[in-house]
C-alpha positions in Angstrom: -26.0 27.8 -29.3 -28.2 27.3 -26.3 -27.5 26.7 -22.7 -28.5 22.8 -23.1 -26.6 22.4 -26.5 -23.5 23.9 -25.0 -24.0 21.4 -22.0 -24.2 18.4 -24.2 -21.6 19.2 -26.4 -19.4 19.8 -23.5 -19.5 16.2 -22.7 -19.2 15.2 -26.2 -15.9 17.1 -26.9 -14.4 16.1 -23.2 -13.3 20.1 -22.6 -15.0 23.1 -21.3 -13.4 26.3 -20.8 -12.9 28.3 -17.8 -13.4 31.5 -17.3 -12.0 33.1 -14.3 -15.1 34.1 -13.1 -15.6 30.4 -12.7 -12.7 29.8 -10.9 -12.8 32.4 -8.4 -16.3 31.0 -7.8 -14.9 27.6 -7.0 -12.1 29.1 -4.9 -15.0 30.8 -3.0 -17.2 27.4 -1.9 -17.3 26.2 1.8 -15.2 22.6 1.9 -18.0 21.2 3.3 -20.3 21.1 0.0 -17.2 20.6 -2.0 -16.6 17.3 -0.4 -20.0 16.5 -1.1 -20.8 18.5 -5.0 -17.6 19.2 -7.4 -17.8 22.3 -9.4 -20.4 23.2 -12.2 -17.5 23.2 -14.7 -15.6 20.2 -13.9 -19.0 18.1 -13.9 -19.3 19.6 -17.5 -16.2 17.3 -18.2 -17.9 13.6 -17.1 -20.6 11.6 -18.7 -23.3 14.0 -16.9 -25.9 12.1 -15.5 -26.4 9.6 -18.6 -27.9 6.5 -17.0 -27.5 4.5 -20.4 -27.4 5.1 -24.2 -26.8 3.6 -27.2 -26.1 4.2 -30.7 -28.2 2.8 -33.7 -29.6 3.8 -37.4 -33.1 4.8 -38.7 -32.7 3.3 -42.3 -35.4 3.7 -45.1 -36.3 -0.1 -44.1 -39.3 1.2 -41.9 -38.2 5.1 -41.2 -38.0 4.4 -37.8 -36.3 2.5 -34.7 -37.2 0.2 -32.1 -34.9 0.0 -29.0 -36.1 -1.5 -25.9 -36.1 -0.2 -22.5 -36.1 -1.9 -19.1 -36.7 -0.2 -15.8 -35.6 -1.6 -12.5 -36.5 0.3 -9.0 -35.0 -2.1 -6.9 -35.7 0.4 -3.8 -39.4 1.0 -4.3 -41.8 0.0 -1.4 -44.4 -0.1 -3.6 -45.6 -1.8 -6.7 -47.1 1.8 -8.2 -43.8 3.5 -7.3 -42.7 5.7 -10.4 -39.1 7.5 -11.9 -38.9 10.5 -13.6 -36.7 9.7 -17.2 -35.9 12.4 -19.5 -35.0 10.0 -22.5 -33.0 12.2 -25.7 -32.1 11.1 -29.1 -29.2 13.5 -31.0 -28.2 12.7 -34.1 -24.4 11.2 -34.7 -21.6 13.6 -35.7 -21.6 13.8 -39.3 -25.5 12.6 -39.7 -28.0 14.8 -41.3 -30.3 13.2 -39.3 -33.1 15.1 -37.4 -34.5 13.2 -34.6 -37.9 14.0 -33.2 -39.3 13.3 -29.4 -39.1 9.8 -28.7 -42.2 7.9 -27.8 -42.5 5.2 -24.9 -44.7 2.8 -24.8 -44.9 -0.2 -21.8 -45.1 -3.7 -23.4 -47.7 -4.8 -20.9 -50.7 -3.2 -19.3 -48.9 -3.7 -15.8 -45.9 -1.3 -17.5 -46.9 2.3 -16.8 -45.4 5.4 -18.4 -47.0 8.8 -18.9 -45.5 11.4 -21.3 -45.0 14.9 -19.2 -43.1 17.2 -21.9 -41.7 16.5 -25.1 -40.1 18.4 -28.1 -39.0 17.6 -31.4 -36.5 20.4 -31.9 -34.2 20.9 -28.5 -31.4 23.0 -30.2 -32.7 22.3 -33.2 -30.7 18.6 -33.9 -32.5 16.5 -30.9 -35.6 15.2 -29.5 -36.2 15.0 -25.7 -39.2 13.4 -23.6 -39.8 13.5 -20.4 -42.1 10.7 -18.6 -43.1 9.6 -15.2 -42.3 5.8 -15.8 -42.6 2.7 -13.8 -40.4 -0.8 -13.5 -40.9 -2.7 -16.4 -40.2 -3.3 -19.9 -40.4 -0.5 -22.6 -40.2 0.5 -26.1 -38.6 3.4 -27.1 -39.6 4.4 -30.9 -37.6 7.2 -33.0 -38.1 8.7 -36.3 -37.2 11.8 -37.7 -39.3 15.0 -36.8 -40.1 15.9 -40.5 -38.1 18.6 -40.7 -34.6 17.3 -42.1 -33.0 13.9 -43.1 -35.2 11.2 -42.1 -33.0 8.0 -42.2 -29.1 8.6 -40.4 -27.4 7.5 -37.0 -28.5 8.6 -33.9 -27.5 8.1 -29.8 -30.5 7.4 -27.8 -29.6 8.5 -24.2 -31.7 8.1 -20.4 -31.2 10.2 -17.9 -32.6 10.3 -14.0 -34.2 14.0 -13.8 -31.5 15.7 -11.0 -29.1 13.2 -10.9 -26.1 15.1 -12.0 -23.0 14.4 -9.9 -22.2 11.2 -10.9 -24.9 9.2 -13.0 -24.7 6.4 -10.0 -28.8 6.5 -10.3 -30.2 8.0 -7.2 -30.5 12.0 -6.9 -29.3 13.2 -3.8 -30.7 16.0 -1.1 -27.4 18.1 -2.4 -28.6 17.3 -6.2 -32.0 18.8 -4.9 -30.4 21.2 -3.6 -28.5 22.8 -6.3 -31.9 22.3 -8.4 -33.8 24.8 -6.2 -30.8 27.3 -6.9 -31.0 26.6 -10.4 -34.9 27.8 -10.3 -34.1 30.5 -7.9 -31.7 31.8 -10.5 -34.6 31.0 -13.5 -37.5 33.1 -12.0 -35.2 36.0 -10.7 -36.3 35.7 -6.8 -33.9 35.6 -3.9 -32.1 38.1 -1.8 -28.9 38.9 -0.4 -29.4 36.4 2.5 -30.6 33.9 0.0 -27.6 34.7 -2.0 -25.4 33.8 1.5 -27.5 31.1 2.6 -26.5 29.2 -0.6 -22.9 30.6 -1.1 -22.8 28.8 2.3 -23.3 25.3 1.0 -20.6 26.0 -1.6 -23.1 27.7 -4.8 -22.5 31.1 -6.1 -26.1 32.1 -7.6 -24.1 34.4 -9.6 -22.6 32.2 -12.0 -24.9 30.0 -14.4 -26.0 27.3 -12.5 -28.0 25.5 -15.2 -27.5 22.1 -16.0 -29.1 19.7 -18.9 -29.4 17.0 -16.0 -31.6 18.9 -14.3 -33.9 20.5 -17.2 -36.1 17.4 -17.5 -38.8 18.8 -20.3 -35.9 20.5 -22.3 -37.0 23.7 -22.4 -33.6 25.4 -22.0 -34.2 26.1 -17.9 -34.6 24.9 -15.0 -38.5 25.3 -14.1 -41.0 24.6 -11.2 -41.6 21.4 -13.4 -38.2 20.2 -13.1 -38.2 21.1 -9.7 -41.0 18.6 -9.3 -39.6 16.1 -11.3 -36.1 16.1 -9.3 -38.1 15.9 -5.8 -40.3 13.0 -7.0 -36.9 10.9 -7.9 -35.4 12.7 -4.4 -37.4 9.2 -2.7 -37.4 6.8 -5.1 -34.3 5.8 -4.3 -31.9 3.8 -7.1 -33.4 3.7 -10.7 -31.4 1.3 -13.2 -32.1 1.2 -16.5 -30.5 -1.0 -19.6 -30.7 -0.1 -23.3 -31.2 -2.7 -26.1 -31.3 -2.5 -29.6 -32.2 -4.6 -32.8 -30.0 -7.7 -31.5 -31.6 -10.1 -34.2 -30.1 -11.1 -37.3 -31.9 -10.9 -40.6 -33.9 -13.8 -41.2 -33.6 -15.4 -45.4 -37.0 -17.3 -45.4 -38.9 -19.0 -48.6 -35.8 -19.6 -50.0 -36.9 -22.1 -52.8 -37.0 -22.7 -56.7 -39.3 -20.5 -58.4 -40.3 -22.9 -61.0 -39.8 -26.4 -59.7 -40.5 -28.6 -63.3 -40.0 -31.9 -61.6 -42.7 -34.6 -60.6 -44.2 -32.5 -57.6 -43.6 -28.9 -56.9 -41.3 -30.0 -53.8 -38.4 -32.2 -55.4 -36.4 -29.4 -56.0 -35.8 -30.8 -59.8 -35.6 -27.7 -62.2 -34.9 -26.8 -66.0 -35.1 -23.0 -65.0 -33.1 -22.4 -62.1 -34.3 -19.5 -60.5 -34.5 -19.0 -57.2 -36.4 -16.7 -54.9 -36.3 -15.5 -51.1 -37.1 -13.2 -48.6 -34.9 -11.1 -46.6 -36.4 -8.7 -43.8 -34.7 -7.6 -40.6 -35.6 -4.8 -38.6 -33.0 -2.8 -39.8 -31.3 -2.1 -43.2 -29.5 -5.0 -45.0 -26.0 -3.8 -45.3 -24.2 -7.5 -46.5 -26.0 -10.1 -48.6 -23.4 -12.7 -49.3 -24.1 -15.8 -52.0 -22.2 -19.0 -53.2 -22.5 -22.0 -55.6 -21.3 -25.0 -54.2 -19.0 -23.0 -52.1 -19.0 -20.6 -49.0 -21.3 -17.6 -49.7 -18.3 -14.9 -50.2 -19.8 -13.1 -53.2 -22.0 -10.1 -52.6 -25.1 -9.7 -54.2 -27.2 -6.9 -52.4 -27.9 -5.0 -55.3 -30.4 -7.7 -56.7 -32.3 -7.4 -53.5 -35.6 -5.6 -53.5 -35.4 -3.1 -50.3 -38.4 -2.3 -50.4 -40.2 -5.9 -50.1 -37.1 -7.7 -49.2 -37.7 -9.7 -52.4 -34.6 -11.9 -53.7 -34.9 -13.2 -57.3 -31.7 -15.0 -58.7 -31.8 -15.4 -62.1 -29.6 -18.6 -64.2 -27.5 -15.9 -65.1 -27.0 -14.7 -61.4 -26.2 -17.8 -60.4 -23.8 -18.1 -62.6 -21.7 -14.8 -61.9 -22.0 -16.2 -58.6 -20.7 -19.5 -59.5 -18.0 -17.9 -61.7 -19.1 -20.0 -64.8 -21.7 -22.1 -66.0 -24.0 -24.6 -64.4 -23.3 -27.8 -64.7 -26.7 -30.6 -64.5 -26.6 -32.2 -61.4 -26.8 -31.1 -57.7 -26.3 -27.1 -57.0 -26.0 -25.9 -54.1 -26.9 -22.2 -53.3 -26.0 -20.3 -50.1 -26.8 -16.9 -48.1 -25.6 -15.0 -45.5 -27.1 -11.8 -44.6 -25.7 -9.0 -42.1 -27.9 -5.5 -41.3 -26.7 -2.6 -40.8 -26.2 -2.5 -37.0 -23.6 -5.8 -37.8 -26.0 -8.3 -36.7 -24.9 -11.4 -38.9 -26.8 -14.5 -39.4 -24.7 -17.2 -37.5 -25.1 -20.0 -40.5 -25.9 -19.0 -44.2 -29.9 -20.2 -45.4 -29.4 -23.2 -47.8 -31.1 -24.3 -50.9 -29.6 -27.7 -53.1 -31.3 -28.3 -56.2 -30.9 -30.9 -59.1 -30.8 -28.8 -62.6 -31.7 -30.8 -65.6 -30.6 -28.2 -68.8 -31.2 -31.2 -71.4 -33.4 -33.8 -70.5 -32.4 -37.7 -71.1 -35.1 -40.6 -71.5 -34.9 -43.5 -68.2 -33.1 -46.3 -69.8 -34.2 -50.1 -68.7 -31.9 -53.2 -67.9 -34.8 -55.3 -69.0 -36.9 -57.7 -66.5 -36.1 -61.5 -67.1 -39.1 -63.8 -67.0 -40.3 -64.2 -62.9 -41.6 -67.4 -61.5 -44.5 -67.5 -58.5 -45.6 -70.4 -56.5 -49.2 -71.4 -56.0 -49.8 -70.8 -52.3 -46.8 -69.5 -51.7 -46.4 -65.6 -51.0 -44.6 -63.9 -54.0 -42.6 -60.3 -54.1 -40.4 -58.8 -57.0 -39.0 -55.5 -56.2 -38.4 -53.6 -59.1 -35.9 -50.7 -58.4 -33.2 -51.9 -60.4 -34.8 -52.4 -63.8 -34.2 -48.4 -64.7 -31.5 -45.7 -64.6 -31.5 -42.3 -65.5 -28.7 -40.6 -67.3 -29.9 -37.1 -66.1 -27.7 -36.6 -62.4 -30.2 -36.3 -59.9 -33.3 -37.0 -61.7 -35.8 -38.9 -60.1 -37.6 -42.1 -61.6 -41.4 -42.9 -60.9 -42.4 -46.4 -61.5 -46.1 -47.7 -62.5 -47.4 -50.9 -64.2 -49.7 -52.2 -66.4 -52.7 -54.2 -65.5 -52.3 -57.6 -62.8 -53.6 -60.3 -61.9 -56.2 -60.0 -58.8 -54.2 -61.5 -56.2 -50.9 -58.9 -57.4 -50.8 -55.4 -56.0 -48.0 -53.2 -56.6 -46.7 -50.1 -53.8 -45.3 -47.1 -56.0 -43.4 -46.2 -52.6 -41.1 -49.3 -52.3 -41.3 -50.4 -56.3 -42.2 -53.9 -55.2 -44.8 -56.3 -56.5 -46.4 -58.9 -54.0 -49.4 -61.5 -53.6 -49.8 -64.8 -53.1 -51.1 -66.8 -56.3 -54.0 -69.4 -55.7 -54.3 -72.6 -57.7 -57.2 -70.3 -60.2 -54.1 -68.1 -60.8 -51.9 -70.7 -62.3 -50.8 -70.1 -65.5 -48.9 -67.0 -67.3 -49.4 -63.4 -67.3 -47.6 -60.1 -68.9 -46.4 -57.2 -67.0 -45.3 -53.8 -68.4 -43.5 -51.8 -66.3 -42.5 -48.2 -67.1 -40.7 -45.7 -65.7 -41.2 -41.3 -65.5 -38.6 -39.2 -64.9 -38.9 -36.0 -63.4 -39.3 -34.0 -67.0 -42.4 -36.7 -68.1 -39.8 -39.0 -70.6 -40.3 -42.6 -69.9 -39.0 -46.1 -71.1 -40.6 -49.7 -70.7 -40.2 -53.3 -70.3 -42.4 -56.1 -70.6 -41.9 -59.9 -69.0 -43.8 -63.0 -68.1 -44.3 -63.6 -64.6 -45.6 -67.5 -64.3 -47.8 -69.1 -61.8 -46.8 -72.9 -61.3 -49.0 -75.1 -60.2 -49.0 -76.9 -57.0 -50.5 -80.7 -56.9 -53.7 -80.4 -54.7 -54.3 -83.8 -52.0 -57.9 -84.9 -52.9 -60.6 -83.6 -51.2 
């Protein structure tokens, strides 16, 4: 195991041995650094100088993860003022997952970042960039290097190049400090009065002095780049940074009949009840719940298409769902979706629907004989004349051929004019009604035009 993977994995398990080399070295610091820098091995025990991380999944939705990234340099004096981030992405414990360097990319053109060192195979199970970053918003984008499992958890971590006492987002002049000790120690130079010089601020160059903190382009030690890096943040003052992942629930759109056999191809009036969707989220769908006329409580992911995110439900799958068989009349589907980071949709996606199995004719009341007045402004609405036995169904109305001064509006069902003394006499009016599945009935009646004694003229 490497120097960096031991590091790491010393903060992971919470323990780190001591050798008693180590502890002799610790006896052997002034108390004045020590009030100011706690041991190597004890600072092996904390959270390092993580700034932020997070934990999400690549899934074989898209082979890859989105997280976003935002920068804050609430310190700078200037707008061009920069942070050196080492951003790392290990794969979880138990995940055959093999994340490769992430990539960060600034939302707008005012969001600078510029990729110093990166590698897709630090200790052979992570994937570390370093960049010289501005405030602003970023994306952080991870995949798999290639090389192993491409789909599997992962942490996504930030750190501040240097800042390794306490992850409180500034690097220190004593965090510089023990950084040029650290490359001392790397390239082999130094003296016996260098050795004193720094045993005199409390570090003994002859124990390991390496730390992951401090190795910004990963490369296992602590190099003239780093160096750089950790004296660049040395004035930059405070750097916060916050993590955010896929926060979105999945979104069910097109949810709809597939063949809608009624009048239009919108009245949600069906003989062939299936219906069709589209579920896409960012991440994987873990959870798609249905119900029929009831709370969605029965899962039906395996009829979802991961690939497209195509849903097609079947009669026959709406009626496992429903427990039995469709009944004619109103149905009522729901669906509630949840992705595999546990992001649920807050209120199912809804589609009602009339189903018609076996169609029934309209049936008329019959229309008794109407009466109009000459000169006098006439209407008939004719709603009432028809039912339909079918649940649901809907009923268009038409009629035969009128009289001029007679006009009939489909919308309303109403008949209106106003009859002139050339209109007086009687006339026959068919009227007939569709239902949704083309059947019809019809009924015929006399509407009569009395005449009105005209004064002379």
């Amino acid at each position: 195991m490497s120097k960096q993977s031991a590091f790491f994995a010393s903060r992971i398990l919470g323990h780190k041995l001591l050798s008693g080399a180590s502890r002799t070295a610790r006896r052997r610091r002034s108390a004045g650094f020590q009030a100011r820098l706690e041991p190597l091995e004890s600072r092996h025990l904390l959270a390092a100088n993580i700034l932020a991380e997070i934990s999400s999944t690549v899934d074989g939705s898209s082979n890859s993860r989105d997280i976003d990234l935002t920068v804050s340099l609430p310190d700078a004096t200037s707008s061009n003022a920069t942070a050196m981030l080492m951003i790392r992405a290990m794969a979880a414990d138990g995940s055959a997952f093999d994340p490769g360097a992430p990539v960060v990319v600034g939302k707008t053109s005012s969001d600078s970042v510029s990729t110093l060192a990166s590698h897709d195979d630090v200790d052979g199970t992570a994937g570390v960039t370093m960049v010289q970053i501005s405030a602003g918003d970023f994306t952080l984008q991870f995949a798999g290097d290639g090389d192993a499992a491409t789909t599997g958890g992962f942490t996504a971590q930030v750190f501040l190049v240097g800042d390794v006492m306490n992850a409180d987002g500034i690097v220190t002049q004593d965090e510089h400090t023990l950084a040029t000790a650290a490359l001392i120690q790397t390239l082999g130079t130094g003296n016996f009065v260098t050795q004193l010089f720094y045993e005199s601020l409390g570090i003994d160059l002859s124990q390991d002095l390496y730390d992951a903190g401090m190795d910004g382009d990963g490369n296992g030690e602590i190099g003239p780049a780093d160096l750089e890096a950790i004296e660049h943040n040395l004035g930059v003052g405070m750097v916060q940074v916050e993590l955010q992942s896929d926060a979105d629930a999945p979104v069910i759109s097109g949810l709809a009949l597939q063949n809608d056999t009624g009048v239009s191809n919108t009245d949600r009036i069906t003989t062939n009840p299936t219906v069709v969707a589209t579920v896409s989220d960012e991440s994987e769908i873990a959870s798609l719940l249905a119900g029929v006329n009831a709370a969605p409580t029965v899962d039906i992911l395996s009829s979802l298409n991961t690939t497209n995110g195509i849903l097609t439900l079947d009669r026959a799958a709406l009626e496992t769902i429903n427990g039995g068989t469709l009944v004619d009349g109103s149905v009522t589907l729901q669906l509630l979706a949840t992705d595999a980071l546990g992001n649920a949709m807050a209120t199912p996606a809804t589609l009602t629907f009339t189903l018609i199995t076996t169609n029934q004719s309209p049936i008329s009341a019959g229309i008794a004989d109407q009466t109009a007045t000459e000169d006098q402004a006439f209407t008939q609405n004719l709603s009432a004349i028809f039912s339909d036995p079918n649940t649901g169904d809907q009923l268009t109305l038409s009629v035969g051929t009128l009289p001029a001064w007679l006009s009939f509006n489909a919308t309303t069902r109403t008949l209106s004019g106003t009859p002139a003394n050339g209109d007086v006499g009687t006339t026959s009016i068919t009227v007939t009604a569709t239902d949704s599945q083309g059947a019809t009935a019809s009924s015929t009646y006399d509407l009569t035009v009395v005449n009105v004694n005209d004064a002379p003229v």
